[in-house]
C-alpha positions in Angstrom: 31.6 21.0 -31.9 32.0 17.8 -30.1 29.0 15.6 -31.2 29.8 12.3 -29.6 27.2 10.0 -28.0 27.0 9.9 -24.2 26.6 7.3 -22.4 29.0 4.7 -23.9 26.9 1.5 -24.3 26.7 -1.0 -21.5 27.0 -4.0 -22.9 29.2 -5.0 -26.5 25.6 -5.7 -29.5 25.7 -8.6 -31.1 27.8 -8.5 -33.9 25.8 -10.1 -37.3 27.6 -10.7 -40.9 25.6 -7.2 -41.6 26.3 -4.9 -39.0 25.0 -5.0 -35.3 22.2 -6.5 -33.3 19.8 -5.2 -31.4 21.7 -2.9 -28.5 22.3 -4.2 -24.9 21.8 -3.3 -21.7 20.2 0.0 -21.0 19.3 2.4 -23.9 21.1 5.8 -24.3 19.4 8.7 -23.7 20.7 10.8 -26.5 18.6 12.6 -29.7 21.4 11.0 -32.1 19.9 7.9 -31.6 17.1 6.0 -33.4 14.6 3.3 -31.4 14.1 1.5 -34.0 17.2 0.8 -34.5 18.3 0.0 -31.0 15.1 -1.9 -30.7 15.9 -4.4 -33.9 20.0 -3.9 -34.6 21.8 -2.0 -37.4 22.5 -3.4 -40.7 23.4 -0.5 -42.4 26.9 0.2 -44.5 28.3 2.9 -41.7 31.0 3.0 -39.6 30.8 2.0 -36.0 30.7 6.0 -35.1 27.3 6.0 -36.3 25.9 2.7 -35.3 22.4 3.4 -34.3 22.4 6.9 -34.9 19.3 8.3 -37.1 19.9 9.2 -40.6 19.4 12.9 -40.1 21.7 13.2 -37.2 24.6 11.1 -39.4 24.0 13.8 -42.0 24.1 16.5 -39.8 27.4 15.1 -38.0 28.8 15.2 -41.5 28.0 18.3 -42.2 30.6 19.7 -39.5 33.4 18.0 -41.2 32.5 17.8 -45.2 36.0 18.4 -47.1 35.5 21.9 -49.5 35.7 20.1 -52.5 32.9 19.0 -54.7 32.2 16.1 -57.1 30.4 16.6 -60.6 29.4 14.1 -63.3 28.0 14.7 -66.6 24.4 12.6 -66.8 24.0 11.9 -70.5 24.2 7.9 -70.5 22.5 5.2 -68.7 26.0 4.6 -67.3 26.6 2.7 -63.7 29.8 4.6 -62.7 27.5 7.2 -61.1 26.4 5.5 -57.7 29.9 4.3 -57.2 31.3 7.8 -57.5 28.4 9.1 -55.2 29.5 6.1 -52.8 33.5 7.7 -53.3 32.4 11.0 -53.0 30.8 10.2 -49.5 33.4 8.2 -48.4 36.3 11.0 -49.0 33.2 13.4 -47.1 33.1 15.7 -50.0 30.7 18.6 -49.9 28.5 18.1 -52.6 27.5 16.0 -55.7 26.3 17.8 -58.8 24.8 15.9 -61.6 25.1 17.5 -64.8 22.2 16.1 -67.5 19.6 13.6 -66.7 18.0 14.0 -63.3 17.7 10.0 -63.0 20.5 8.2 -62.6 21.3 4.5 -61.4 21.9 4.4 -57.7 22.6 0.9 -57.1 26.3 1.7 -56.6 25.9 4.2 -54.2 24.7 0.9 -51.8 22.7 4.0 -50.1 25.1 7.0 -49.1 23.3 8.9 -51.3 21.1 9.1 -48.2 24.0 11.0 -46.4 25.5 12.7 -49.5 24.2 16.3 -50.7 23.6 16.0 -54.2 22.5 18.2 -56.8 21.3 18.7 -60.2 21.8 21.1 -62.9 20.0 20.8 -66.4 23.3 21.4 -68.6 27.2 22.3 -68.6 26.3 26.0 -68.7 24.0 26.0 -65.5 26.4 23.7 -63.5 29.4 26.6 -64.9 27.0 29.5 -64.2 26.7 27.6 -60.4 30.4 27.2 -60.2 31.1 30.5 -60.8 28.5 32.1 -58.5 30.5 29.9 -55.9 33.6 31.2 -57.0 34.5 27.6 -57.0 37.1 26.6 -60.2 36.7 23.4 -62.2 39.2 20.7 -62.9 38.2 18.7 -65.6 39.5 14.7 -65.3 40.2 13.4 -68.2 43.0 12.2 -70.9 42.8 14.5 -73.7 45.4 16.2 -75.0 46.4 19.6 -73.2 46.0 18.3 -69.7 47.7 18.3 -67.0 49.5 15.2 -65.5 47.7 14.5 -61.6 51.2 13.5 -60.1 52.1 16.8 -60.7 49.1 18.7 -60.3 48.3 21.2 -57.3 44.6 21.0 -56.5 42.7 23.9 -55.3 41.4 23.3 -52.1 38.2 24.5 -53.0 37.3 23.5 -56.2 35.1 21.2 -58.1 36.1 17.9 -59.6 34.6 16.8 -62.8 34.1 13.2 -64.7 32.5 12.6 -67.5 30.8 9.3 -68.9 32.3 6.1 -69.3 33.6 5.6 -72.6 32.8 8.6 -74.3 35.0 11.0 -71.1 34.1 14.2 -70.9 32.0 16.9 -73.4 33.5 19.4 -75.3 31.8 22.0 -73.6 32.5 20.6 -69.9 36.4 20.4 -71.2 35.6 24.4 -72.4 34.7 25.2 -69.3 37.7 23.9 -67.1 40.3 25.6 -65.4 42.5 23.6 -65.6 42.2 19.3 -67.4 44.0 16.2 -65.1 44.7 13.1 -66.1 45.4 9.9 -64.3 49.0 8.5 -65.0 49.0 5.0 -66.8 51.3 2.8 -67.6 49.7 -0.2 -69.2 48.2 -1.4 -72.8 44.4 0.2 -71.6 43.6 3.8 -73.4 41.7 4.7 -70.0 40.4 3.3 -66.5 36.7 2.6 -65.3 35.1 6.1 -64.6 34.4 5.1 -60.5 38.4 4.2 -60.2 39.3 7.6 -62.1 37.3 9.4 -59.7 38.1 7.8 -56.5 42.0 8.3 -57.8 41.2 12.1 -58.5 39.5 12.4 -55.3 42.1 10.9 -52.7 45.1 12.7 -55.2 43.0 15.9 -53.5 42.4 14.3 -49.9 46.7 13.8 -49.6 47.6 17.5 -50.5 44.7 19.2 -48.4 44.1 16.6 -45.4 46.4 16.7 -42.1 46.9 13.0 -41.3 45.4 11.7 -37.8 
């Protein structure tokens, strides 16, 4: 379904250290757009595809191309990992994110794609399995416990779910239970493990280069 924006603008915006200014030359006439933000400028963190477009219709454009994997994190700390994997997550256009424990968690590092990132929650491991399973969807645990399987030689499902735990403490014993199958990231230095956002973003493009056809 070809969604792009017709008429191409007349005139280059402005371009500002935080985006666009406000749009030149004739407005388009296309839903996709938003008057407030041709009216004003656009400072928010999208690419230029979307530039003026309204938050639902961004949404709705990546709903026609979300990648059939999902992202899952367990909820238990206070821990700040979480918004960056939700930012990860929505860059690599991955279906969903499922959070697993506390329904709160610290957005800052999302920096606002949570706005265009489905994200769910689920009270404990056992609902989040029971949800999995309904969606015939297998887990793959991420963590370096012993047992698990090394990501350089790992063959991801394409439709599956991808799993972190907290930062520090990794993964429960009942979300490593529940796993089909437990990856870990290769390292080669003195650290026992790497920051919880860079573990995921690592998992998630390892998955991106075995199911993605290259533009």
């Amino acid at each position: 379904m070809d969604t792009e924006p017709d008429p191409a603008p007349a005139a280059t915006p402005e371009l500002t250290t935080n985006g666009v200014g406000p749009w030149l030359g004739e407005w388009p006439d296309d839903p996709h757009y938003d008057i407030e933000l041709l009216k004003h400028g656009d400072t928010r963190n999208v690419i230029d595809r979307y530039r003026y477009w309204r938050m639902e219709a961004i949404v709705a454009d990546l709903d026609e191309h979300r990648h059939p994997f999902h992202v899952a994190i367990e909820n238990w700390q206070h821990d700040m990992n979480i918004g960056s994997i939700v930012r990860s997550a929505n860059a690599f256009a991955a279906d969903t994110v499922h959070i697993i424990g506390r329904r709160r968690w610290n957005k800052r590092g999302a920096m606002v794609t949570d706005r265009y990132q489905h994200v769910r929650h689920h009270d404990d491991v056992a609902g989040f399995v029971a949800w999995a399973r309904d969606a015939g969807l297998p887990i793959i645990a991420i963590d370096n416990v012993p047992g698990s399987v090394i990501i350089e030689t790992y063959a991801f499902p394409r439709d599956c779910v991808l799993l972190f735990g907290q930062e520090g403490p990794g993964l429960s014993d009942a979300a490593i239970e529940a796993a089909d199958a437990v990856v870990e990231i290769s390292q080669f230095g003195s650290t026992r493990s790497i920051n919880a956002s860079a573990a995921a973003a690592v998992a998630m493009h390892a998955w991106i280069m075995q199911h993605v056809s290259w533009r």
